[in-house]
C-alpha positions as a printed Julia matrix, in Angstrom:
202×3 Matrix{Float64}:
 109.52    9.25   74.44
 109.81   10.94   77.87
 106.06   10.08   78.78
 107.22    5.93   77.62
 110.32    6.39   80.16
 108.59    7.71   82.92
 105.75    5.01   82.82
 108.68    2.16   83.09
 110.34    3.91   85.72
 106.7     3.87   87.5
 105.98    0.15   86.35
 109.61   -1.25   87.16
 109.36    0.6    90.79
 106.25   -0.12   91.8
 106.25   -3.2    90.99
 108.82   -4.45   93.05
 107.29   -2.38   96.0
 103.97   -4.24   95.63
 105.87   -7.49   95.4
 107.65   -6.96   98.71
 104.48   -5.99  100.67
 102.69   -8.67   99.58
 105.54  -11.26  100.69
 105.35   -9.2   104.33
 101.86   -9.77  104.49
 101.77  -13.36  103.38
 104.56  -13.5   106.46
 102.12  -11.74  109.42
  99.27  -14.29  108.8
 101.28  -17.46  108.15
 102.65  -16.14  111.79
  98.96  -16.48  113.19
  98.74  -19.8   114.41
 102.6   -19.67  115.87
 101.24  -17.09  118.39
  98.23  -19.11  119.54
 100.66  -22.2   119.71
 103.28  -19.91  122.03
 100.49  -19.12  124.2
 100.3   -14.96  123.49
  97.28  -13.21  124.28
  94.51  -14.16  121.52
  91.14  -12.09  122.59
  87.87  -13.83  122.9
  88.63  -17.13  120.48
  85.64  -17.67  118.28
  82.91  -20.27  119.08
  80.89  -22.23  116.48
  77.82  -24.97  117.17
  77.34  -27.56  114.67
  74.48  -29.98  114.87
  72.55  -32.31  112.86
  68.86  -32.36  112.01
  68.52  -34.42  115.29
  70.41  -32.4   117.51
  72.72  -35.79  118.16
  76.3   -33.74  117.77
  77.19  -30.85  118.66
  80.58  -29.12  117.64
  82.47  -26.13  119.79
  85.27  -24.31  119.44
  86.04  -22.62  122.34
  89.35  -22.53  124.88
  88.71  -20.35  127.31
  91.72  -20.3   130.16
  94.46  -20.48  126.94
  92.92  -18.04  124.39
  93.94  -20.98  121.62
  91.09  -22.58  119.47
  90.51  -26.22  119.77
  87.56  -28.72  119.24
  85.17  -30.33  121.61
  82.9   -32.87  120.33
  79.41  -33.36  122.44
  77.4   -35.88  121.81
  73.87  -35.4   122.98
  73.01  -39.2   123.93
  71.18  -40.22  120.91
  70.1   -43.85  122.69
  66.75  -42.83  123.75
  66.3   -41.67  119.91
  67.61  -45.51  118.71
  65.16  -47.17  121.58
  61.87  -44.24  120.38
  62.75  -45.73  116.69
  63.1   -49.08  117.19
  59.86  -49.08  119.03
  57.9   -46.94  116.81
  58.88  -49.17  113.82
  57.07  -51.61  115.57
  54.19  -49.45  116.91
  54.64  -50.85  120.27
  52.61  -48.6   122.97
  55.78  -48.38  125.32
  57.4   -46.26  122.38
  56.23  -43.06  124.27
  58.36  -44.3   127.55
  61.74  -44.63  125.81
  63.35  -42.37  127.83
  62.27  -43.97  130.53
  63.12  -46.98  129.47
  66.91  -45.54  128.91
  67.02  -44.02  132.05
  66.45  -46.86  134.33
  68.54  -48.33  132.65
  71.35  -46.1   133.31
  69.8   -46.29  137.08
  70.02  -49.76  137.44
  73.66  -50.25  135.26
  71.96  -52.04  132.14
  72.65  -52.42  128.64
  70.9   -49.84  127.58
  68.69  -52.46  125.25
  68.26  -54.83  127.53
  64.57  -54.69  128.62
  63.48  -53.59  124.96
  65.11  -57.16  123.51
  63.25  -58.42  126.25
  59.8   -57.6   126.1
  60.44  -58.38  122.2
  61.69  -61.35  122.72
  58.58  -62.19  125.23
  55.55  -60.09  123.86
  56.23  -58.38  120.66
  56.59  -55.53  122.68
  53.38  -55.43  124.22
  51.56  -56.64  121.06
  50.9   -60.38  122.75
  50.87  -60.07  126.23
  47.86  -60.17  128.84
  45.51  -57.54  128.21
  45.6   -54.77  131.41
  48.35  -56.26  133.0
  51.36  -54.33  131.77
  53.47  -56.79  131.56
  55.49  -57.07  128.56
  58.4   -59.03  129.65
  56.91  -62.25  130.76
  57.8   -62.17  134.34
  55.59  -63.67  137.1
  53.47  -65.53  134.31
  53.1   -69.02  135.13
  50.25  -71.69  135.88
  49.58  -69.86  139.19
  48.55  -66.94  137.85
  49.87  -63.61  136.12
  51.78  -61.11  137.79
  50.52  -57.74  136.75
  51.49  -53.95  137.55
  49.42  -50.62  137.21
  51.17  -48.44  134.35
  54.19  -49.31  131.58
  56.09  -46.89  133.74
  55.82  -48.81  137.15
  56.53  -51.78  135.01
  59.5   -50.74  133.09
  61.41  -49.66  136.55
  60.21  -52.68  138.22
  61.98  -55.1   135.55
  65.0   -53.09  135.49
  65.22  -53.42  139.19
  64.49  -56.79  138.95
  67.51  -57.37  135.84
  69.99  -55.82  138.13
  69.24  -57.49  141.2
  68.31  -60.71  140.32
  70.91  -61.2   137.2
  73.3   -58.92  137.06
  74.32  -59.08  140.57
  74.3   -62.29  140.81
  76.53  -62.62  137.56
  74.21  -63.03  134.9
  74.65  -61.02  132.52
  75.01  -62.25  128.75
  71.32  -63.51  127.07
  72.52  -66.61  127.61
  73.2   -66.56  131.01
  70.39  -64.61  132.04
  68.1   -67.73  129.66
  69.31  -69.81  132.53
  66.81  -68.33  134.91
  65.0   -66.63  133.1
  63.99  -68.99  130.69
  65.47  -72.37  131.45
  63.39  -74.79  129.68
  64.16  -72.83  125.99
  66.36  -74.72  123.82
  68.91  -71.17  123.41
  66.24  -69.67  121.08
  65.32  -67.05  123.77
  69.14  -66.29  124.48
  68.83  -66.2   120.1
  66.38  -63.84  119.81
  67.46  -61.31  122.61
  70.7   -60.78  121.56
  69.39  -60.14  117.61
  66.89  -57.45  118.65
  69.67  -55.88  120.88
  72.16  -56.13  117.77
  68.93  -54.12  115.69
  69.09  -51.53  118.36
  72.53  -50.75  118.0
């Protein structure tokens, strides 16, 4: 009888005991993110990198000058990826110079799928324009002769140059403005076809 007494004396008081300690507990770490929020010294907050398979985002958590935790979201520029794609699909030679491609276009303040619509629009990207001559986009080819360049790569800066300062600049710089000098005898099936391949690109 003594032995059943002394067990619910031990049950009944440590019970109550373990109760309390847990509620205390519960308390400190429910406190956790009231101290970050109040600014109090937080030592080295944690940092975490989160990517996909292409590398495309990249996920931080880091505040340094604070000690809180927050999230940063950098986006490695996955363009040049969406221009390489587009133009492998297609197995257009200029698909190895899609980061050029993006990059003068950042130089020269174009859409960044401008001059791929282009020369799609114009050759198929590459696929149907005049053999050794580079020229993808149909500029300079009339009835008094081809105009012609050395490499893709002097040829894909020189168009971009050419969009900025001979369109753009000049304010034209929808499809269908740029079709006005660029093309002016189509019926709007250039401005059409540009701004479809550009929407693919996307």
């Amino acid at each position: 009888m003594k032995e059943k007494i002394f067990f619910l004396v031990l049950f009944f008081g440590l019970v109550p005991v373990l109760i309390i300690s847990e509620l205390v507990l519960l308390g400190k770490i429910s406190s956790l993110p009231q101290l970050r929020s109040e600014g109090l010294s937080v030592s080295a907050a944690p940092s975490f990198r989160f990517e996909n398979l292409l590398g495309e985002k990249v996920l931080s958590y880091r505040d340094q000058k604070e000690g809180k935790i927050s999230a940063n979201l950098i986006g490695a520029d996955a363009r040049p990826i969406l221009i390489e794609r587009y133009l492998s699909a297609y197995n257009s030679p200029l698909a190895e110079f899609s980061e050029l491609i993006f990059d003068s276009s950042q130089q020269y303040g174009l859409d960044y799928r401008l001059t791929t619509a282009i020369a799609q629009q114009e050759s198929n990207l590459c696929k149907k324009s005049p053999p050794n001559c580079f020229n993808c986009w149909g500029v300079g080819i009339h009835s008094r002769g081809t105009m012609c360049f050395d490499s893709y790569p002097e040829a894909i800066i020189w168009v971009a140059k050419y969009l900025r300062q001979e369109y753009l600049d000049k304010g034209l710089e929808t499809p269908e403005e740029i079709m006005s000098k660029y093309c002016p005898l189509s019926n709007g099936s250039w401005a059409v076809g540009v701004k479809q391949f550009m929407a693919e690109l996307e």
